[in-house]
N, C-alpha and C positions, 0 to 999 in steps of 0.2 A: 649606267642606263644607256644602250645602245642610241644607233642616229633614228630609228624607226619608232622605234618605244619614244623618244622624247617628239618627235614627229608629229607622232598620230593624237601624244596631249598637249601640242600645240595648236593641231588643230581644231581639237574639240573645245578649250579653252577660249578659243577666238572665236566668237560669234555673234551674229547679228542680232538686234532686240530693238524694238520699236517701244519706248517709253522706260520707265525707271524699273528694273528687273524684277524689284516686290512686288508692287501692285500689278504686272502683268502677270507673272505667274501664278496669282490669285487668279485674276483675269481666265488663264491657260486650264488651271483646277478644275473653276466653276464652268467652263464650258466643256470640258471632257463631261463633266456629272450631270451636265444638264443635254446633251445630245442623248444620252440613252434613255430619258423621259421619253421623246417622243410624242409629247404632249405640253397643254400649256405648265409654266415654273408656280407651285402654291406657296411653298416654301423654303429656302435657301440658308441651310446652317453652316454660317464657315470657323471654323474652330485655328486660330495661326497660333506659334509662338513668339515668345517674347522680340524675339529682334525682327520678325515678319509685322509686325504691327509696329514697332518701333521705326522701322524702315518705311512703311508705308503709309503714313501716317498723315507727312506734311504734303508730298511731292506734287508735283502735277502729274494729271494723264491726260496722255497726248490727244489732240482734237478734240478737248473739251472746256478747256479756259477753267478747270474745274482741278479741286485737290481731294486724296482721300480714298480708302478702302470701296466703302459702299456706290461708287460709283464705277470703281473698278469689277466688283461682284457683278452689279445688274452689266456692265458693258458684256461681261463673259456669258453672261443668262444669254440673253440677247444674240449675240454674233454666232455662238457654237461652230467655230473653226478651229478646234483645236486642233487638225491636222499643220496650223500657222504658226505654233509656237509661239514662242515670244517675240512674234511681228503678229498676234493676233488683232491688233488693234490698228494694224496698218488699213488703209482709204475708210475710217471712219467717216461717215455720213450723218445728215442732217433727220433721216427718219429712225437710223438705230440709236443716234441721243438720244431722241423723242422716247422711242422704247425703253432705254434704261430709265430716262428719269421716270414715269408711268409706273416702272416694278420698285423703282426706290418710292413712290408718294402712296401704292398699295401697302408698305410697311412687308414686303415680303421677304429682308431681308435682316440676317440677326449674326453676329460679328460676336465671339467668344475668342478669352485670352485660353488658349489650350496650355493644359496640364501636361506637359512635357519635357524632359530633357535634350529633346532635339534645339539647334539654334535657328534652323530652317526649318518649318511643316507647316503643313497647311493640310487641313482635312475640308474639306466639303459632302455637307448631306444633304441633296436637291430632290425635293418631294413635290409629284404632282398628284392628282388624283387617281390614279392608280397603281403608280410606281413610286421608287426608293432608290437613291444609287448615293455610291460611296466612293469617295475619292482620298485619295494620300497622299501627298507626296513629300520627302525630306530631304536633306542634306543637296540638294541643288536643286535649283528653280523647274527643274522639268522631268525631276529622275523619280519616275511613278513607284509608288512602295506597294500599291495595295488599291483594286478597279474592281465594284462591285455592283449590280445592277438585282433588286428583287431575291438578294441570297445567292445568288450564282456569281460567284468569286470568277472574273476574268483575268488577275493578275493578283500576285501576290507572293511580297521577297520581304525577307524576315532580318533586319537591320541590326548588326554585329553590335550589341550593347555598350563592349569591351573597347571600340574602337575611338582612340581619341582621337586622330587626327581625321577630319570631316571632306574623306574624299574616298570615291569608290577605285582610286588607284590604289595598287600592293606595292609598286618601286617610288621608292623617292629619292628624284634628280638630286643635283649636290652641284654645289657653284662650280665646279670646276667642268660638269658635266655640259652645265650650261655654256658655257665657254669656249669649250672645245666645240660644241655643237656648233655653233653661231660661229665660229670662225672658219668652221672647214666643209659645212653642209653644201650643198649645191644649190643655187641662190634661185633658180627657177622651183627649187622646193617650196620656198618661202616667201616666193614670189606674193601671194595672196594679205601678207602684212599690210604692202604697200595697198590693194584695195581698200583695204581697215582703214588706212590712215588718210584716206583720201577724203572716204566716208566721214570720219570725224572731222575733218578739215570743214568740208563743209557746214555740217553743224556748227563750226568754230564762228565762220564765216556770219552765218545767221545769226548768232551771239553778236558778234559786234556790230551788226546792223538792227536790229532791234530792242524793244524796249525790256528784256526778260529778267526777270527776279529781281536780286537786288545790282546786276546790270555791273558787275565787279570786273571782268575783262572789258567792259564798254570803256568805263571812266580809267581805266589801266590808261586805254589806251588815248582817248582824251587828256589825260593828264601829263601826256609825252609832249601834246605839241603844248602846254600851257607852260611847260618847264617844271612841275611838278614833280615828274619825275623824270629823269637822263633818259634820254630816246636812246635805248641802249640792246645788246642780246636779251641778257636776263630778263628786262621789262617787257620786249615782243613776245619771250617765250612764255610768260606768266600771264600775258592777257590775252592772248592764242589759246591758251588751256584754259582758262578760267572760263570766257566767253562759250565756249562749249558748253561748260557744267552750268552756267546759267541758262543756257537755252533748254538744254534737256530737264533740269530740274524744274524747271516753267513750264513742261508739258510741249514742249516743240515735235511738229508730228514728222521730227527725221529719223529714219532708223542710224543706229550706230554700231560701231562695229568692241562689242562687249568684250573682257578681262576678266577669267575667271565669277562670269558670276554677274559683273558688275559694268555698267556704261562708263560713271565715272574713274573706274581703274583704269578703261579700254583708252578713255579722254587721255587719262595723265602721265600713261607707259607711251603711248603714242606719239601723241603732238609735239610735245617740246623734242625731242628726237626725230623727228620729222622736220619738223621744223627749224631745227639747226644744220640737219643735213641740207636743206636747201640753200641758205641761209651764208652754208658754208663751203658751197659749189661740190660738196660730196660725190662721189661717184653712188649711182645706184645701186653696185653691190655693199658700198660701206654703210648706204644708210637702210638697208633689207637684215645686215648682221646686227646693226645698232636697232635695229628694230627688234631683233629675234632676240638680243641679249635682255632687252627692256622686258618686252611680253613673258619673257621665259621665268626673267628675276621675280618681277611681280608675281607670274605662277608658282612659283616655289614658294614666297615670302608666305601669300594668303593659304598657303599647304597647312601651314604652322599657325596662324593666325586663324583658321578658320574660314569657311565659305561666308559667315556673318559674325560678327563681332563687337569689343563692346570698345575696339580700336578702327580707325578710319580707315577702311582699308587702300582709299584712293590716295588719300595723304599720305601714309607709310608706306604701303604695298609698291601704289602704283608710281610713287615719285623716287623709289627708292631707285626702284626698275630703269627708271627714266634718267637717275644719276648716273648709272651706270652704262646706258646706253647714249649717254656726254663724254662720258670717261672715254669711251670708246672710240668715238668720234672727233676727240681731240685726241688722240693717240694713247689715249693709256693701256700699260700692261696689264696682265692679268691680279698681280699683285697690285696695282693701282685701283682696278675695279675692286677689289675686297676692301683695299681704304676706303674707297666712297659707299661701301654698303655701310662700315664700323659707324663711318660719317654721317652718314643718315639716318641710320637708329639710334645713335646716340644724340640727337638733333631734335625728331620729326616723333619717337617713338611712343610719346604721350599723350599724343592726340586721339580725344574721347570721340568715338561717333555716338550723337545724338538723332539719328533717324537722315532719311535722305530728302532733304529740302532746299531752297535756295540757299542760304548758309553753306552749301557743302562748296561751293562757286570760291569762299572766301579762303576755306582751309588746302582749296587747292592751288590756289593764287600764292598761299606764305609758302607752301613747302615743294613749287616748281622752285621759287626762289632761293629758296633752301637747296634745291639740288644742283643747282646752278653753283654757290657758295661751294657745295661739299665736295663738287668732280673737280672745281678748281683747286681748292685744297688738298685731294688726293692727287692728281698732276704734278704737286710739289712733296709728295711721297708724306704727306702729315695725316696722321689718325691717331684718335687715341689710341693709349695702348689698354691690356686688359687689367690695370689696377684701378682703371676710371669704370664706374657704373656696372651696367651691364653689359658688355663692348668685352668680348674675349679677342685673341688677337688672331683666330680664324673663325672670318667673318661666318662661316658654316654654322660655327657652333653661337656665334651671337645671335642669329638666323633662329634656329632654333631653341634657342633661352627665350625669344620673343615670344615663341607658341605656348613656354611655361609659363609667363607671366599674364597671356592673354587668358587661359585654361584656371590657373590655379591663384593668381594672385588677384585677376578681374572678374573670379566667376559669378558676382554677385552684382554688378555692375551695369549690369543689361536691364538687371529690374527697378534697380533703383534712377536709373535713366528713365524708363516707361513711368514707373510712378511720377515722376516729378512732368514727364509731360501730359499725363494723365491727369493731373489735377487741374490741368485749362481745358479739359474737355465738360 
């Protein structure tokens, strides 16, 4: 895969989202469907699958002190700027609350598990009194399938049934690809990372100053100076990431700079690599390559794992990224970077995602720590080899044994998670 082709799906991959990715792109749906009304909203059918309602389910949305799909729907009825993407929910105010709760206390809004083999969709049917419109969207938070208003099809692209792997790329990088990228690209290309990382810093920052979820980077870092835990790298860089994922999973109204999809991947490829390059007087090209190898890994990993899944992708994907972009950073070669990917999935690669909620704050807290463990270990040139697990001994091919086990070994997994959270509703 050339520097331009891997380039152009770094950039697209890296992008800004104001709240937890699922419930705004509901958000994103229902206001594309509800601008071409034109008139007031009667009634709002949003049809998701299994991992969109799985994922949205617990979170917060940002500037509402509030959790939950149907708040998410009426915010997108209400605002109709879908030209905002997923910062649609960006300077949320005190009269469009008012407005969504009003269409939530009318009952006008009705939330179905869709009959589908996609892991990402969402349909929305938004009826006024004299119009119909139709909305699609699958396999990424914003990649429209199918725009209809009153029978007159405005868009409409007809999704490869055949296709397992859940991305509208045709090439797929290869760790060495990435590598060679990230060490020889011109570093004002990539310059833009660093914005990313700055962006979640701050978030970080709000994390350990307030009171959010279950407050897991807070007490990280309270418990350094109690002796609790060693005031140490590993422990900075775990409650620097964690602190993040608790603010954001709390509905904190900062935008972040998103990973394939997701804030908390964007959190956990980021910060502890950022944060060790500072940490570790780095020069600013070594911590823009350690950046690019992190972002780039995690975009590979979740290639294979899927845009949604019935594994974490912040915890696997994005920390795996993250060991790697430590490896890096503490001089390891290319062959040491492949030990600490073996290291990491053989480590971290069981981790079930249960939807995106405070909780996620914790599993990202154990496996920065984990990554921490695994780059240092690869440093002293140790991995398994390919008679342990599922660990072959290029790491490529462990890389993708993940996506068979996430595809064919956990395909049933998604639903039996939603059931079992289903039954507290």
């Amino acid at each position: 895969m050339n520097e331009q082709a891997i380039l152009s799906r770094l950039k697209r991959e890296v992008c800004v989202a104001q709240g937890c990715t699922e419930p705004i792109a509901v958000s994103y749906a229902v206001s594309l469907a509800c601008e071409d009304l034109k008139e007031e909203v009667q009634s709002l059918d949003v049809y998701l699958s299994t991992n969109m309602l799985k994922n949205a389910m617990g979170v917060g949305i940002p500037g509402t002190g509030e959790t939950g799909l149907e708040i998410a729907v009426a915010l997108g009825a209400v605002i109709q700027q879908s030209s905002k993407g997923l910062e649609i929910l960006c300077d949320l105010d005190a009269d469009t609350l008012q407005a969504a709760h009003e269409m939530m206390a009318q009952g006008k809004i009705h939330i179905h598990h869709a009959e589908t083999n996609e892991t990402l969709y969402i349909e929305v049917q938004a009826r006024s009194l004299n119009h119909h419109s139709t909305v699609r969207i699958a396999r990424e938070h914003t990649h429209l399938i199918y725009h209809a208003c009153d029978g007159q099809v405005f868009y409409e692209e007809m999704l490869d049934k055949q296709k397992k792997v859940e991305s509208i790329d045709q090439d797929v990088m290869t760790v060495q690809d990435i590598l060679d990228f990230s060490r020889h690209v011109a570093i004002e290309k990539i310059s833009f990372l660093e914005e990313g990382a700055l962006m979640n810093k701050a978030v970080s920052e709000e994390g350990l100053k307030g009171s959010y979820g279950l407050q897991v980077g807070r007490k990280i870092k309270a418990s350094e100076s109690q002796n609790l835990l060693a005031q140490n790298l590993a422990s900075h860089l775990v409650a620097v990431t964690a602190a993040a994922s608790d603010a954001r999973m709390d509905g904190c109204p900062m935008p972040i700079m998103t990973t394939a999809g997701s804030g908390n991947q964007g959190i956990t490829c980021s910060l502890p690599v950022y944060e060790l390059a500072k940490l570790l007087d780095k020069s600013r090209e070594e911590m823009l390559r350690a950046l690019a190898i992190s972002q780039l890994m995690t975009i590979h990993i979740k290639h294979y794992m899927g845009r949604l899944s019935p594994l974490c992708g912040a915890g696997i994907a994005g920390t795996t990224g993250a060991c790697c972009g430590i490896t890096y950073l503490l001089g390891g070669t290319d062959k040491q970077i492949g030990y600490a990917i073996n290291n990491m999935l053989s480590d971290v690669s069981g981790m079930l995602c249960d939807g995106a909620k405070s909780t996620c704050a914790l599993k990202i807290a154990t496996n920065v720590h984990a990554a921490v463990q695994c780059a240092n270990l690869a440093l002293s040139d140790i991995s398994p080899n390919e008679t342990q697990g599922i660990v072959f001994d290029d790491a490529e091919k462990t890389i993708s044994h993940l996506g068979v086990l996430v595809k064919v070994g956990l395909a049933n997994a998604d639903d039996c998670i939603l059931d079992i959270m289903l039954q507290k509703c």
